[in-house]
TORTIZA-948524 format. One line per 8 residues: number of its first residue (from 1); their letters; for each residue y, z, x of C-alpha. Coordinates in Angstrom, 2 decimals. Example, Ala and Ser with C-alpha at 12.3 -4.5 7.8 and 13.67 -1.06 7.14 Angstrom:
2
1 = AS = -4.50 7.80 12.30 ~ -1.06 7.14 13.67 $
END
This chain:
281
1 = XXXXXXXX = 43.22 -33.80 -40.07 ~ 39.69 -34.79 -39.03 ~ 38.65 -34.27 -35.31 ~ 35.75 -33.74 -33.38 ~ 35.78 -30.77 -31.14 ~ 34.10 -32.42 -28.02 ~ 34.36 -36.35 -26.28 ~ 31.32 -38.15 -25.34 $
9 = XXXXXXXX = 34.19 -39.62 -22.52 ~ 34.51 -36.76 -20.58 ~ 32.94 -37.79 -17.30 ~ 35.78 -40.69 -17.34 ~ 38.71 -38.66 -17.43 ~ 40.96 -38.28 -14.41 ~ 41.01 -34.68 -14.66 ~ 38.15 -32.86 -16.57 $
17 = XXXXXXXX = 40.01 -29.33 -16.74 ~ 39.34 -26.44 -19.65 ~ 42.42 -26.51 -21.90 ~ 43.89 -23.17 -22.65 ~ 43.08 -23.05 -26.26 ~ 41.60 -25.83 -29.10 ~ 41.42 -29.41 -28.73 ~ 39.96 -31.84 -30.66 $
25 = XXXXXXXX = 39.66 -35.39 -30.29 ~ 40.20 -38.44 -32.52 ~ 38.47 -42.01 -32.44 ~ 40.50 -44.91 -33.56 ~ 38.73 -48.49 -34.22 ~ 41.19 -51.27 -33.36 ~ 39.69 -54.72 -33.84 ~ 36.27 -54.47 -31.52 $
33 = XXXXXXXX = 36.89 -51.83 -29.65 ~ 37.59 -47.41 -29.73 ~ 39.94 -45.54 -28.22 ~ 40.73 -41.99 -28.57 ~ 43.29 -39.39 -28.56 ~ 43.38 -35.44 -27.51 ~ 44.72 -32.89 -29.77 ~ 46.20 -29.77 -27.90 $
41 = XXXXXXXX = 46.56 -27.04 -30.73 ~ 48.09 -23.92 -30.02 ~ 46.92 -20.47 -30.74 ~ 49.99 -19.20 -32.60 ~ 52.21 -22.58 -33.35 ~ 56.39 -22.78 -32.95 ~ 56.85 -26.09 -33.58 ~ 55.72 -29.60 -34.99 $
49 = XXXXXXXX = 53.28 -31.16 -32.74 ~ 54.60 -33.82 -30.21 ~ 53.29 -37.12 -29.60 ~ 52.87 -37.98 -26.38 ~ 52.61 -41.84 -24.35 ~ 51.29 -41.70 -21.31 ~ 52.01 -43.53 -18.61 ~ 50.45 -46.75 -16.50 $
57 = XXXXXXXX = 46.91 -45.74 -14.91 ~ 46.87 -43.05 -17.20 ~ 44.33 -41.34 -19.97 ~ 45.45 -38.33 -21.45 ~ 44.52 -35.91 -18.90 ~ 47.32 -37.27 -16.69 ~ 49.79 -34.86 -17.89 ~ 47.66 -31.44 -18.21 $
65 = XXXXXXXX = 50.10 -29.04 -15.95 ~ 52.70 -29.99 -18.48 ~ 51.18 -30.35 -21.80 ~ 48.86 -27.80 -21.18 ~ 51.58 -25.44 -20.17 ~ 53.36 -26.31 -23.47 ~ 50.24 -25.49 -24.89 ~ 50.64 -22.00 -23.96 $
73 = XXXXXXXX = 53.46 -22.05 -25.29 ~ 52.79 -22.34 -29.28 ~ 53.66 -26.22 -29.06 ~ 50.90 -28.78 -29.52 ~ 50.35 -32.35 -28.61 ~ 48.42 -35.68 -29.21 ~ 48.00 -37.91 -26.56 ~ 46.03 -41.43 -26.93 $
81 = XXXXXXXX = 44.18 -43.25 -24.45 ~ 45.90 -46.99 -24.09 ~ 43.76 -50.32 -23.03 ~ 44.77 -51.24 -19.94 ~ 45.09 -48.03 -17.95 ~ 42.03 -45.91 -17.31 ~ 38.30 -45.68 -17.29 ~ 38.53 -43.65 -20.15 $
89 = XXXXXXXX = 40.27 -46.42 -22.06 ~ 37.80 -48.99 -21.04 ~ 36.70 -51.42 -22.62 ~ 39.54 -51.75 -25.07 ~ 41.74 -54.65 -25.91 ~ 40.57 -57.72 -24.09 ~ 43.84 -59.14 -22.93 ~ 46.14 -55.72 -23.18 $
97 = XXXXXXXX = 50.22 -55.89 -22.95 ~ 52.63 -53.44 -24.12 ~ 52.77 -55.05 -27.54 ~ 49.25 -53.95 -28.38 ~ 49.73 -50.74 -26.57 ~ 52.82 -49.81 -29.37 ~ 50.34 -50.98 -32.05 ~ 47.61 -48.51 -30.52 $
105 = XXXXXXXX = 50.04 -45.85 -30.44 ~ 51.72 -45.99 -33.86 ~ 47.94 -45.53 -34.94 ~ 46.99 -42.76 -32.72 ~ 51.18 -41.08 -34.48 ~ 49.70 -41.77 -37.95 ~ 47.71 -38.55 -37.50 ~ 50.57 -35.96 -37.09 $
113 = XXXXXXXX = 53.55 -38.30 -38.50 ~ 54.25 -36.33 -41.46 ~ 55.00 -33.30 -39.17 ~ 55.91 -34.88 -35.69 ~ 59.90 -35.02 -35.00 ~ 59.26 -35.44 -31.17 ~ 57.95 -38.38 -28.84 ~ 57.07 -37.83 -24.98 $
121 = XXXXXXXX = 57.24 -40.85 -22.65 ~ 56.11 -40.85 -19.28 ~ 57.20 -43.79 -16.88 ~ 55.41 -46.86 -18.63 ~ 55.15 -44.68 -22.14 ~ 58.98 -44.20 -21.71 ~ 59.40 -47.84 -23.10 ~ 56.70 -47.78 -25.58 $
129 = XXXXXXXX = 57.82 -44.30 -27.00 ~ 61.12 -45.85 -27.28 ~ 60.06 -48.64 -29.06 ~ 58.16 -46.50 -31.19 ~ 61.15 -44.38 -32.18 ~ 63.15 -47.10 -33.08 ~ 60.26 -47.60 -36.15 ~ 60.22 -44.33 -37.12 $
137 = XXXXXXXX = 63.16 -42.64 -38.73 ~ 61.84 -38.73 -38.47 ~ 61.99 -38.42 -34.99 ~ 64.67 -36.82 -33.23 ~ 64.26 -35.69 -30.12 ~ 63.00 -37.77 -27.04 ~ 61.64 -36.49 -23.89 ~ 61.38 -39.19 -21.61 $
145 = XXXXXXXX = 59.60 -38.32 -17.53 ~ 60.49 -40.64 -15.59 ~ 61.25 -43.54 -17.50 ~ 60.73 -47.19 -17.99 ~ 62.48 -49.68 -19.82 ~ 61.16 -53.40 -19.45 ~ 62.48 -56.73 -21.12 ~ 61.61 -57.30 -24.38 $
153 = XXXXXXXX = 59.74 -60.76 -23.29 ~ 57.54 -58.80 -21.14 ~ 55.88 -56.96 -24.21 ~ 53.68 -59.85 -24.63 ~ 53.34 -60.63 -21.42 ~ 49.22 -59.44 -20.52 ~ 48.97 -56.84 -18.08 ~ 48.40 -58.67 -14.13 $
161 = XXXXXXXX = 50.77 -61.43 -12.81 ~ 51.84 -62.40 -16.02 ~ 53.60 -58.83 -16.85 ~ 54.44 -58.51 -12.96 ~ 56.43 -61.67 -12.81 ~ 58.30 -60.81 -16.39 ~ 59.38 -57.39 -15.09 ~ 60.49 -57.86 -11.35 $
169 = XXXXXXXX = 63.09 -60.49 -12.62 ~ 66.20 -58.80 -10.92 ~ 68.28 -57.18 -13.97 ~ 65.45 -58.47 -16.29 ~ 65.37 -54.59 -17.63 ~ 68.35 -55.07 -19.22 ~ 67.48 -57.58 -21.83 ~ 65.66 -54.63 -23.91 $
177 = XXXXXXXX = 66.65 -53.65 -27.41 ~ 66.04 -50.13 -26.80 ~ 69.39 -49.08 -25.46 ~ 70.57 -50.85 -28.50 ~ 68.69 -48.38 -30.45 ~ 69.79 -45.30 -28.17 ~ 73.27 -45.91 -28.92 ~ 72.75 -45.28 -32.48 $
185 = XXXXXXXX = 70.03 -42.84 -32.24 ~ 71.16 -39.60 -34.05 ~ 68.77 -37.14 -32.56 ~ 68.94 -35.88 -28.46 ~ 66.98 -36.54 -25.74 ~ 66.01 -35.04 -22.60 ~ 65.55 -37.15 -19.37 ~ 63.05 -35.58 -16.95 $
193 = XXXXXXXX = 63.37 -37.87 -13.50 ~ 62.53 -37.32 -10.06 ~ 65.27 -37.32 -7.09 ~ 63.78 -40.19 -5.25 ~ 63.13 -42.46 -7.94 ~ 65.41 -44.73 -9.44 ~ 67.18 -45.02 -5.58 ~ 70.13 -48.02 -4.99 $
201 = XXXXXXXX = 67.50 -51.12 -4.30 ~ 70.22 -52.52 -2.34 ~ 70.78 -49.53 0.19 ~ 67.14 -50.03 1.00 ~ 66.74 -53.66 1.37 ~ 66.16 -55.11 -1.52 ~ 67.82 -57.62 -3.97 ~ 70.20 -56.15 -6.55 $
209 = XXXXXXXX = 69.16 -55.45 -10.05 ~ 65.64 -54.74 -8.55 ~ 63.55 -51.53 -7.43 ~ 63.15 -49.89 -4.39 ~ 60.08 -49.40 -4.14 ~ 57.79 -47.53 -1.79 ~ 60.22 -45.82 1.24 ~ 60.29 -43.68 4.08 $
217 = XXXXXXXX = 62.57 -41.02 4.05 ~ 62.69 -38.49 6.09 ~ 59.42 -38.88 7.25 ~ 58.56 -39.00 3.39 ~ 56.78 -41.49 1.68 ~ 58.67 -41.80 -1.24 ~ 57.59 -44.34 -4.20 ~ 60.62 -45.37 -6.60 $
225 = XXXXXXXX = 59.62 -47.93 -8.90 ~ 62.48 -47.35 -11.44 ~ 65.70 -49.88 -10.91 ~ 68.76 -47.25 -10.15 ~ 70.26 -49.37 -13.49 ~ 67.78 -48.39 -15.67 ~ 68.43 -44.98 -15.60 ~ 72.58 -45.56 -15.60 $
233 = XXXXXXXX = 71.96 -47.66 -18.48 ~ 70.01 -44.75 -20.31 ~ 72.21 -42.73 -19.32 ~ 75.29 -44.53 -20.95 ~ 73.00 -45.24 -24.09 ~ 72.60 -42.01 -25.26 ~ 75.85 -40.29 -26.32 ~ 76.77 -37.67 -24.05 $
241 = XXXXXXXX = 76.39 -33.94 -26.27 ~ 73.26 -35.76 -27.14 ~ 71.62 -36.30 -23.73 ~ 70.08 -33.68 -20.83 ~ 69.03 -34.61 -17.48 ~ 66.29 -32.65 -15.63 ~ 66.89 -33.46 -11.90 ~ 63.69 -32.85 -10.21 $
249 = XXXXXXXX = 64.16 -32.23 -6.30 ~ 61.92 -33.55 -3.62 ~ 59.92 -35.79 -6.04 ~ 59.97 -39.12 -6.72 ~ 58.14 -40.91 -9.34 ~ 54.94 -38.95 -9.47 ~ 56.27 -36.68 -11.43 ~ 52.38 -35.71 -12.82 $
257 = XXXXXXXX = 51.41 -34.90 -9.27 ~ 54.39 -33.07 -8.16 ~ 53.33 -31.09 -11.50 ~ 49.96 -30.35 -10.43 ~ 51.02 -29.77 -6.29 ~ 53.61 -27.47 -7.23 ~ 53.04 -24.96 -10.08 ~ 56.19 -22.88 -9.85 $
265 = XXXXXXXX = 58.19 -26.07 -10.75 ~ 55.33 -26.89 -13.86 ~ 56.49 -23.89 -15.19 ~ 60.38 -24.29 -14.94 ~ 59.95 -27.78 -16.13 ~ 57.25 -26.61 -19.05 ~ 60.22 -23.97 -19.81 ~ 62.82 -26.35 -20.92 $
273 = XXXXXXXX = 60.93 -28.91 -22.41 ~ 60.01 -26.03 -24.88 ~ 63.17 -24.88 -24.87 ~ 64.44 -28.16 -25.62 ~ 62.05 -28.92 -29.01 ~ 62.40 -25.29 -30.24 ~ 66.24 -25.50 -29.98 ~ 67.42 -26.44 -33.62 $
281 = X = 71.28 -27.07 -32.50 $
END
């Protein structure tokens, strides 16, 4: 695999921080614009190299206390930047939507797909990486932070009102094809979510079938973007030796932040997300 061993982006990234061992970096050409990717290699390697989507207002520094941490642990990742979600990504597709986001993606997983059995999706990249699996037959094992799932109508949908309006339909989330494919997915998948997200919308004032949102609790600002549904119908989805559940406590949806705030918990979580690829049961 060809990769250059520095970025000419750097002073865009969210968080310019010294990996703990090689990266390299990869620039795709889409039609009239770039976008790259990060390539975490580990010293001494235990497994496959994972791909990794990140999430909304994300590059691929976003999730550094976990990938980095994985890093450390003899398991390496790729991570693409996305149009539509950072400076880093900028310019990039001209009219972005989660469509062209999958298409960017499957690219960027072209570089390590002969190898790669595992996807990572964090909160938006949840959908997309399980849209992705569903086109590619190797993979089996999902680690999904945090979670997403949209309507399949709002793929196309560009990113601003458009894509606002298609997702906040109440129960809209449902209409996706990817618990379809969940339910006959063959490999396991670990589920990585926050204790205050994915609260009962209707316990906090809102309509059923909808989100939360942004609450006080406790004195707490608490943001929980992910319908309570969604994750029950995940949940339900997956067959139940296949599935674990990683119940993170006092954090909500920022699961990247509560990361970075609280490195005692990066490691636990860093622990069994390795210990979840290099199982082989």
């Amino acid at each position: 695999m060809d990769f250059a061993n520095t970025s000419d982006q750097r002073g865009s990234w969210q968080y310019d921080e010294p990996a703990p061992g090689t990266e390299g970096f990869i620039d795709e050409a889409f039609d009239g614009y770039q976008q790259q990717a990060r390539l975490l290699l580990p010293d001494s390697e235990r497994a496959p190299p994972l791909f990794v989507v990140g999430g909304a207002r994300s590059d691929f520094t976003r999730l550094n206390p976990l990938l980095y941490r994985l890093q450390r642990q003899g398991i390496g990742t790729l991570t693409g930047n996305l149009s539509g979600h950072s400076q880093a990504s900028e310019p990039g597709a001209s009219a972005p939507t989660l469509a062209i986001n999958l298409q960017e993606a499957r690219r960027f997983h072209r570089h390590i797909a002969e190898r790669c059995r595992t996807l990572v999706g964090h909160s938006l990249g949840g959908a997309i990486a399980l849209k992705l699996a569903a086109q590619l037959p190797d993979i089996d094992k999902l680690v999904l932070i945090c979670p997403a799932v949209y309507p399949d109508d709002a793929h196309d949908a560009p990113f601003g009102p458009a894509f606002s309006a298609a997702i906040r339909k109440p129960y809209a989330f449902l209409d996706c094809d990817s618990y379809a494919f969940l339910r006959q997915f063959q490999g396991r998948v670990l589920l990585v979510i926050g204790e205050y997200d994915g609260l009962n919308s209707q316990t906090h004032g809102q309509g059923p079938g909808t989100s939360a949102g942004t609450r006080m609790l406790r004195g707490v600002q608490r943001y929980s973007p992910i319908p309570e549904e969604v994750t029950h119908a995940l949940l339900r989805s997956v067959p139940a030796p296949h599935v674990e559940c990683l119940l993170l406590t006092d954090c909500d949806h920022g699961i990247a932040a509560h990361l970075r705030d609280a490195p005692e918990i990066a490691d636990q979580v860093a622990d069994t997300v390795a210990a979840f690829i290099l199982d082989q049961g």
